[in-house]
LOVEXPA-157774 format. One record per residue: residue number from 1; residue in one letter; y, z, x of N, C-alpha, C, CB in turn. Coordinates in steps of 0.1 Angstrom, whole numbers, plus 5000, padded with zeros to 4 digits. Atoms other than C-alpha are relative to their C-alpha. Glycine has a CB too. Layout:
% residues N
resi:resn:n.v:n.w:n.u:ca.v:ca.w:ca.u:c.v:c.w:c.u:cb.v:cb.w:cb.u
NUM:A:Y:Z:X:Y:Z:X:Y:Z:X:Y:Z:X
...
This chain:
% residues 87
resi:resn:n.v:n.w:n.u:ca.v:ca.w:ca.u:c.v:c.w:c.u:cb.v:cb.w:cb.u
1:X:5003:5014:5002:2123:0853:8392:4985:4998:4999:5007:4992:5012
2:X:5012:5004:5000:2093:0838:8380:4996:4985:5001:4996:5005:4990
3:X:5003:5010:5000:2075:0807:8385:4987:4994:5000:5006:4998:5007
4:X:5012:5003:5001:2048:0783:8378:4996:4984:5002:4996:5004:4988
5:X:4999:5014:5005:2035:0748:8382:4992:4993:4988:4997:4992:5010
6:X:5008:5005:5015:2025:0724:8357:4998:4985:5004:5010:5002:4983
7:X:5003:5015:4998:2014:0688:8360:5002:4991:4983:4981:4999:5008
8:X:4996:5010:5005:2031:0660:8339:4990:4992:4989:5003:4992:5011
9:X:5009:5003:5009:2007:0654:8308:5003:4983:4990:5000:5013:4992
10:X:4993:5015:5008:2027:0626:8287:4997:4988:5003:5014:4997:5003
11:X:5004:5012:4993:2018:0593:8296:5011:4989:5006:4991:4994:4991
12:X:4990:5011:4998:2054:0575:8298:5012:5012:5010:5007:4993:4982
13:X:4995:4992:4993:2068:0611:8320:5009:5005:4993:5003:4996:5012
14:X:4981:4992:5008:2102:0630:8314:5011:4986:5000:5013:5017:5017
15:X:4991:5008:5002:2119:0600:8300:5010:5006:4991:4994:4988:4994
16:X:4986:4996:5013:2149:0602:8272:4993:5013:4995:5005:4986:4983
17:X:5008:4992:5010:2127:0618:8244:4997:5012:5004:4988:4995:4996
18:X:5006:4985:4994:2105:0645:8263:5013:5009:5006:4988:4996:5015
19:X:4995:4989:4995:2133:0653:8287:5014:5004:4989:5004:4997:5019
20:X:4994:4996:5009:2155:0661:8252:4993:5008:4995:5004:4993:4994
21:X:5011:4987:5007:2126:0683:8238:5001:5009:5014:4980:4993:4995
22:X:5000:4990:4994:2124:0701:8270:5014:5004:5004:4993:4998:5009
23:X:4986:4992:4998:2160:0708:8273:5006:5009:4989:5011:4991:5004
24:X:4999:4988:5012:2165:0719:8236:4988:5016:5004:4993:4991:4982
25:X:5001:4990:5001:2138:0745:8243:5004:5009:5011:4991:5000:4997
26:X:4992:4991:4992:2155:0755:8273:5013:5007:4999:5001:4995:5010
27:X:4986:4995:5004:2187:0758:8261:4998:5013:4987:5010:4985:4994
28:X:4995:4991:5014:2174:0785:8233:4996:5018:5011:4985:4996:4979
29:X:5001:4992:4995:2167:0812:8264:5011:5000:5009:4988:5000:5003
30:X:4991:4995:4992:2196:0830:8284:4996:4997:5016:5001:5014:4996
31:X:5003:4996:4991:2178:0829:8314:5001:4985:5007:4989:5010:5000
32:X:4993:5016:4993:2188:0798:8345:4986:4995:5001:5012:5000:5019
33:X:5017:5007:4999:2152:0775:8342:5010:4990:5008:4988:4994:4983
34:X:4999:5009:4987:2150:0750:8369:4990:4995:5004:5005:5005:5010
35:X:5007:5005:4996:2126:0729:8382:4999:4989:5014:4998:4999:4991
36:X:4998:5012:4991:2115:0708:8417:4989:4995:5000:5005:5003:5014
37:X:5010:5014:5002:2099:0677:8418:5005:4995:5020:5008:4984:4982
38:X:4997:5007:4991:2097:0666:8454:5007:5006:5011:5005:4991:4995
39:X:4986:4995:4990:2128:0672:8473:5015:5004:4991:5006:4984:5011
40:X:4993:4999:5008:2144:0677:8441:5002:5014:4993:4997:4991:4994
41:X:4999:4989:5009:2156:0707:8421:5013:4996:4988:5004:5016:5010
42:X:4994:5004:5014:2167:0698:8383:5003:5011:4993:4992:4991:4992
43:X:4996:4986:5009:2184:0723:8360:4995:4992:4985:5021:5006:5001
44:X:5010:5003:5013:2161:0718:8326:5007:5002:4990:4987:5008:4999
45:X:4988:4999:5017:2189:0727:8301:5011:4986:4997:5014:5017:5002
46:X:4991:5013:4997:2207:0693:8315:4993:4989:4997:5004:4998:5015
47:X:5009:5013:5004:2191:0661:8298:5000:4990:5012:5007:4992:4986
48:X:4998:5009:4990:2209:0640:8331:4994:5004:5010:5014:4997:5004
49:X:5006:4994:4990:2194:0667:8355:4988:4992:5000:4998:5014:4999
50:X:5014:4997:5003:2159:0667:8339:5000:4978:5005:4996:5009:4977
51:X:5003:5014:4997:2160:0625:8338:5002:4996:5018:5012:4992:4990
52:X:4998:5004:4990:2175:0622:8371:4990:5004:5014:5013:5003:5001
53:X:5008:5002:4990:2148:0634:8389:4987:4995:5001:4999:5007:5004
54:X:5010:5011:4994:2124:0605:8383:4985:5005:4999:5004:4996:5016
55:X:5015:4992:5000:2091:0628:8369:4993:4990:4995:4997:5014:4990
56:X:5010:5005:5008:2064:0605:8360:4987:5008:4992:4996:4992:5009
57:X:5009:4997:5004:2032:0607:8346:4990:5007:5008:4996:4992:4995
58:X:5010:4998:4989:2010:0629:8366:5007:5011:5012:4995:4982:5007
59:X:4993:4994:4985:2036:0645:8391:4997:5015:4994:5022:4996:5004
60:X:4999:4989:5001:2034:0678:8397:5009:5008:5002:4994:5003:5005
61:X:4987:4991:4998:2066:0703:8388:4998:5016:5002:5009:4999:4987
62:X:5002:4989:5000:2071:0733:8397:5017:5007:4997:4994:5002:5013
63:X:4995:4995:5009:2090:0758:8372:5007:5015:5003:4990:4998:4991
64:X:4998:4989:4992:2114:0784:8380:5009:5008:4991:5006:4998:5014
65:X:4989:4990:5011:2135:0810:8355:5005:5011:5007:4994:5008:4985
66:X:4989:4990:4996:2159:0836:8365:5005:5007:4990:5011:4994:5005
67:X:4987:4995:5008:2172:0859:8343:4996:5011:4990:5008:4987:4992
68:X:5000:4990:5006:2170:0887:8311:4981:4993:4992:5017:5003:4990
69:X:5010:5004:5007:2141:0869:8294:4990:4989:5009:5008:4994:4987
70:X:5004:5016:4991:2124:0842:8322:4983:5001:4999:5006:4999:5021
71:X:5014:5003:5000:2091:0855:8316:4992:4990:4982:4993:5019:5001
72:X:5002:5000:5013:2091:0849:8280:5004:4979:5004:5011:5013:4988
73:X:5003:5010:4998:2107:0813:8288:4996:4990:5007:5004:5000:4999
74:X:5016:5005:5000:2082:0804:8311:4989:5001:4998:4996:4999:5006
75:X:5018:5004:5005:2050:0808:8293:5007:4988:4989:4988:5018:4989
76:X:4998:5009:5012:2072:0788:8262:4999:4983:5006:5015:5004:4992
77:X:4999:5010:4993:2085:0761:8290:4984:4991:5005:5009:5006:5012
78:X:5012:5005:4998:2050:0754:8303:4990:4995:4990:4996:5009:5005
79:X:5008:5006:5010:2032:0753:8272:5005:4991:4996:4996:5006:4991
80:X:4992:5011:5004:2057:0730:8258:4995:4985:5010:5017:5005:5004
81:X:5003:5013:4986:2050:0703:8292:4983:4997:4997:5003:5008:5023
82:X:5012:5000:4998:2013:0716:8293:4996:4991:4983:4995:5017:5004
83:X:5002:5009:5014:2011:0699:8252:5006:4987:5001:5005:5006:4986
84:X:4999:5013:4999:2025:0669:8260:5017:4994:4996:4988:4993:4991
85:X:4982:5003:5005:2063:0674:8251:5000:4989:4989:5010:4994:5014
86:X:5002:5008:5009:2056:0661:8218:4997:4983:4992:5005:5005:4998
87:X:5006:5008:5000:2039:0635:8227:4985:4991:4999:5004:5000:5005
């Protein structure tokens, strides 16, 4: 397992939009990505996860993969958040 944090660049957080861009690119790696915010741990391939745990602008997540490929989809996952989730 690997893991990293990243701090919330976007200015309106993981609303609809972002947390749909970050779940398509999670959903294109095999490996279980996940993330906790808080007291929270969200599964990032789930659009209701990713929304339901309330990330604003600024929070700091911390990023977790599991699996045949997790290194590869956390450097993609991060950079993806770290650019602004195409925002």
């Amino acid at each position: 397992m690997v893991s990293q944090k990243v701090t919330i660049k976007n200015p309106t957080g993981l609303h609809l939009r972002p947390a749909g861009i970050l779940c398509k690119k999670a959903m294109q790696y095999r490996s279980s990505i996940r993330f906790r915010f808080r007291n929270t741990t969200a599964n990032a391939k789930s659009v209701l996860s990713v929304l339901g745990a309330c990330v604003k602008a600024g929070d700091e997540i911390e990023f977790f993969c599991e699996g045949s490929d997790e290194k590869e989809a956390l450097t993609d996952i991060v950079k993806l958040v770290e650019d602004g989730l195409g925002e």
